[in-house]
N, C-alpha and C positions, 0 to 999 in steps of 0.2 A: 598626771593629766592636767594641761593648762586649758582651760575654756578660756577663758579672758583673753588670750594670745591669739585665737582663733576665733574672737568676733564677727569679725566682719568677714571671715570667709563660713562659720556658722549660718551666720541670718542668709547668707547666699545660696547657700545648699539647701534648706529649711525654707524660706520663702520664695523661692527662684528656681528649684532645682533643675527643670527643664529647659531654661533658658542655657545656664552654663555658656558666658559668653567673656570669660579671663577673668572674674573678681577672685578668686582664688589668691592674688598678689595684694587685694584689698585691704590694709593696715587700720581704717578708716571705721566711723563709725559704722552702724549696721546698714542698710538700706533698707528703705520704704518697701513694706510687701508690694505684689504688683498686681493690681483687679485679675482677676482668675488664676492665680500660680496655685501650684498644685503643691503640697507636701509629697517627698516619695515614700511609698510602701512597697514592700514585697519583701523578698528574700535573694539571696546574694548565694550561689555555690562557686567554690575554687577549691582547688584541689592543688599538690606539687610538692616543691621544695620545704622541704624540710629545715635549711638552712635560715629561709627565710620566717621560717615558723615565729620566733618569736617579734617580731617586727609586724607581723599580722596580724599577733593578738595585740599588743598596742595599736596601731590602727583601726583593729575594728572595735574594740572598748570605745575609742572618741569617737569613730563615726559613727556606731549606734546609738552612743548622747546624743551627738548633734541632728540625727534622725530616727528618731525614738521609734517612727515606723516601717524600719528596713532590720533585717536581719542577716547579717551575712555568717556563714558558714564554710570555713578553711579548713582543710584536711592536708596535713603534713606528710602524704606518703611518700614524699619523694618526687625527684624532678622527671624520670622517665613513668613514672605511675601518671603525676599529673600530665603528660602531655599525652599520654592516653586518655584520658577519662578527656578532657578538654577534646582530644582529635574524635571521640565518640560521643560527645554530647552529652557526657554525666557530669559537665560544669560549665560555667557560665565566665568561667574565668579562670586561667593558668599559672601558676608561681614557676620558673624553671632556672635551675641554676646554667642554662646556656642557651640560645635562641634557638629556636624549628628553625634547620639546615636547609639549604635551597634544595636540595631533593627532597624534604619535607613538606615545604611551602608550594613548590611546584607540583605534588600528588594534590593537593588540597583535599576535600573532604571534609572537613569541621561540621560536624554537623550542629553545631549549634548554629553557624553562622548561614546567610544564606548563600543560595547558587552562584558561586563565580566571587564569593566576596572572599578578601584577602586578607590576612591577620596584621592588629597591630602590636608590636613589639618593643616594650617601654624597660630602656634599665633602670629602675627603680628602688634597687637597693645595692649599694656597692659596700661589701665588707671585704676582709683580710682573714683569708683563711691560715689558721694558727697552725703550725706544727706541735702538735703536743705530746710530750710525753710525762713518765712518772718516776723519775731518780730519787729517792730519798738524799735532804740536803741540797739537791741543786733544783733554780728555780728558772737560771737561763743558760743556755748554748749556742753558740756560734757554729755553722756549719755553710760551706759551701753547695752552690746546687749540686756538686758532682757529688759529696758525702750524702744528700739527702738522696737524690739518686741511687746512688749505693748502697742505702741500708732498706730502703724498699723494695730494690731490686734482689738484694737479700746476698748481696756480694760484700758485705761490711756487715759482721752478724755478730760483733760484742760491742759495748759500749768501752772499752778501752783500746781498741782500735787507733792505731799511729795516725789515721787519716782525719778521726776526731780531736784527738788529743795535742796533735801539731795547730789546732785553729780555735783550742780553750788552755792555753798557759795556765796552769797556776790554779786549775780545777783537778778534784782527787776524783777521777772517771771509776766507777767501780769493773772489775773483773766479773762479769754477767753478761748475760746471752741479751741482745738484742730480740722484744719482738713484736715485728711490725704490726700494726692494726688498720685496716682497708673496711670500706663497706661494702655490706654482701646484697646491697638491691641496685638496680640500675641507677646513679647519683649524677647531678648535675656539680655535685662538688667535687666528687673523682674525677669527672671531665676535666674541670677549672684544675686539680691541683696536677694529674699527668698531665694536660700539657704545659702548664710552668716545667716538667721533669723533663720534656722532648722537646721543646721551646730552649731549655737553658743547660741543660746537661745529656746532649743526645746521643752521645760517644759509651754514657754509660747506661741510660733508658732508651730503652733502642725500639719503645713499642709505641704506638698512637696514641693521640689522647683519645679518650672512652669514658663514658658513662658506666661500664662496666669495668672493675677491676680485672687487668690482664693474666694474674699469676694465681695458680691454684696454689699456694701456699700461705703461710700466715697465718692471721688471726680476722675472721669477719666477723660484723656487727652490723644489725640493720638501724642504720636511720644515723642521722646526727649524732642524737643521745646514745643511740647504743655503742657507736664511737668512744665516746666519750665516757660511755662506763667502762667499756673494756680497757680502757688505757688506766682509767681512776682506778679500777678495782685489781691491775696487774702489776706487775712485778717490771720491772727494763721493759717497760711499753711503750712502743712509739705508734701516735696516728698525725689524722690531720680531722678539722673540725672548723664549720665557722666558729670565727673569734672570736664573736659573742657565747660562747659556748666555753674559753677555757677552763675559767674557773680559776682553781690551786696549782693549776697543774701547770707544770714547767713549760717552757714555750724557746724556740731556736730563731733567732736573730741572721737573717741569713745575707751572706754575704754579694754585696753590690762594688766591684773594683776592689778598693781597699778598704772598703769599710761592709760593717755588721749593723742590717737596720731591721730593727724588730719591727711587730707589727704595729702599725698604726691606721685608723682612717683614714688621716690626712694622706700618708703617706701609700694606701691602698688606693686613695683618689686619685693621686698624682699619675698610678699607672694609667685608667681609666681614661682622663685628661688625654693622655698623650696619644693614646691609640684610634684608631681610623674606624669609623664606621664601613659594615659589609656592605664593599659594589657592588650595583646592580639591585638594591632593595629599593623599594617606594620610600619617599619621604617618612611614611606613617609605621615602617619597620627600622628600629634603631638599633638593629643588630651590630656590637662593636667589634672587631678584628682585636685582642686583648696583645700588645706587642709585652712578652712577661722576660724580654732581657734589656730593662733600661739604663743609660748612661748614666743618670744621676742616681742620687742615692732615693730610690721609690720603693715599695716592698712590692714584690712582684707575684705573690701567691695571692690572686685578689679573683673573688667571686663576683659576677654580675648577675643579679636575679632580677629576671625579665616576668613583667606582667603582661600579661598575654591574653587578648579577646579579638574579638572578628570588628571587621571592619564594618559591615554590617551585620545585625543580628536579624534569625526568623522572627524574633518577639520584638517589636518596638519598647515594650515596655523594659526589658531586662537590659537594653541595649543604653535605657533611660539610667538604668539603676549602674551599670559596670561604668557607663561613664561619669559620673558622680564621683564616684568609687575609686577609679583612678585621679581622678582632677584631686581630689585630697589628697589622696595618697603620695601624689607630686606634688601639691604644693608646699611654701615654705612651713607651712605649721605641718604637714603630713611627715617633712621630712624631718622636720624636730622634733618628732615624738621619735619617728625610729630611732633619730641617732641616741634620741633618753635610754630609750625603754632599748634597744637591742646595739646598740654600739657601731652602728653601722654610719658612713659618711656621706652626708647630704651632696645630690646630685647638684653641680655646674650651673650656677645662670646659665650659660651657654645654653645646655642638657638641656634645662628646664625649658626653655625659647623651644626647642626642640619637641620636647614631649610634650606640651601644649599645644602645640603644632598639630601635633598628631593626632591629640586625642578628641582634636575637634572632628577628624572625620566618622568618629563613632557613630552607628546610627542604627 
């Protein structure tokens, strides 16, 4: 945790908070309290992704320093969990590893927010979801989308398979069964990584992308971690997990043209970068179109975790506190804590122009 890097956007938040009028970009000394500003109190509920979990608890460790009287409170169950509890009024704030769908947006109903008010939708954390698996002796693999396709699809079910072993030269692939590991709750990271599978290999994933895992076989595990244990704790285990999550565990470098680009921030940004924001949204919904087969060398398995509140809230006050809340969490100090603390890739000037934008119509 840097306080001293987040001065002048600190005394902003702390002495200002209800103004929130762009010092968030503020490098500068602190600013003068202002005759009547308010410190914020209350309490903070969000709910959701689970990928984003640890990115939340660094963010809310520094913004409870920097506002000793707010307390926010993040529950990691997952991205189709939190967009229930958010679409029911059991939070004040949404984590979702994919934006509320125009047939979502268009039911409305938020009951937190008020009558007729429309949700804002900020991608706020871009990472690189890892293919992991568990080989004793190997630490990386080269696979194309149609091989990663085919072993989840469960049509490629040993790891010496000729379709692996033609794209790792000169790795000794052991003789053992392949087996896949999927999450078993409705995931905004399943969504994100089937459709990289039907986006980039659709000849041999021939099913939608979904929140929900398509195939009743396999191996499931609820949550991120539970991903990620069932692959640590098994034998020829293959998953997928944000990338701040892999740990020891091997990871697949996947194939772009001619080349094998593991994962990276940078280069999970680069997809983000390129892809088009959803037509037909309001300025203050940044829902992006994720294009996951690019011509350059970009890693194209990339999660965007969208922070998610109403455009207007029924409580002024709470409405006071998420916008706070987000304007950190986008700023440049918000974003350099994530990328510390959870390995995720600081959003775009552009972006940021953008989500500032936006999050000024909070009310």
């Amino acid at each position: 945790m840097n306080i001293t890097r987040a001065s002048g956007f600190t005394a902003f938040i702390a002495a200002s908070a209800l103004v929130l009028t762009g010092c968030a970009a503020n490098e500068g000394a602190a600013p003068e309290e202002t005759e009547g500003a308010v410190a914020l109190e209350g309490t903070l509920v969000g709910a959701g992704s689970s990928a984003v979990g640890a990115a939340q608890e660094v963010w809310i460790a520094e913004f409870q320093t920097i506002n000793e009287g707010v307390t926010v409170n993040y529950d990691p169950t997952g991205s189709g969990a939190g967009r229930e509890t958010f679409l029911g009024g059991g939070s004040d704030f949404a984590g979702t590893d994919r934006a509320f769908n125009d047939e979502e947006v268009a039911a409305g109903g938020f009951a937190s927010c008020a009558p007729d008010s429309g949700i804002v939708q900020l991608p706020l954390y871009i990472s690189p979801i890892a293919v992991i698996f568990n080989l004793e002796g190997i630490d990386e693999l080269n696979m194309s989308a149609e091989v990663i396709a085919g072993i989840f699809a469960e049509q490629i079910t040993n790891w010496n398979d000729p379709a692996i072993a033609e794209l790792n030269e000169g790795v000794e692939l052991p003789d053992l069964a392949i087996t896949p590991v999927h999450r078993s709750d409705d995931s905004g990271t399943t969504e994100n990584f089937t459709d990289y599978l039907a986006q980039a290999a659709p000849e041999v994933w021939t099913y939608e992308a979904d929140g929900v895992w398509p195939l009743d076989s396999g191996e499931a595990a609820q949550g991120t971690s539970g991903v990620v244990d069932a692959v640590t704790n098994g034998t020829g285990t293959i998953g997928y997990a944000d990338a701040s999550r892999a740990g020891e565990l091997g990871t697949v470098a996947v194939q772009i043209g001619e080349e094998f680009v593991p994962f990276s921030p940078e280069a999970a940004a680069a997809v983000v970068d390129a892809s088009p924001f959803v037509e037909g949204r309001p300025d203050f919904d940044l829902s992006i179109e994720l294009d996951r087969t690019p011509d350059t060398a970009a890693y194209p398995i990339v999660l965007v975790a969208y922070l998610v509140g109403c455009e207007t809230y029924n409580d002024a006050e709470q409405a006071e506190l998420v916008k706070a809340y987000f304007t950190y969490m986008a700023s440049p100090e918000g974003q350099a804590t994530a990328a510390e603390g959870a390995g995720s890739a600081p959003i775009s000037d552009a972006l940021f122009e953008r989500v500032t934008a936006a999050i000024e119509v909070i009310s």
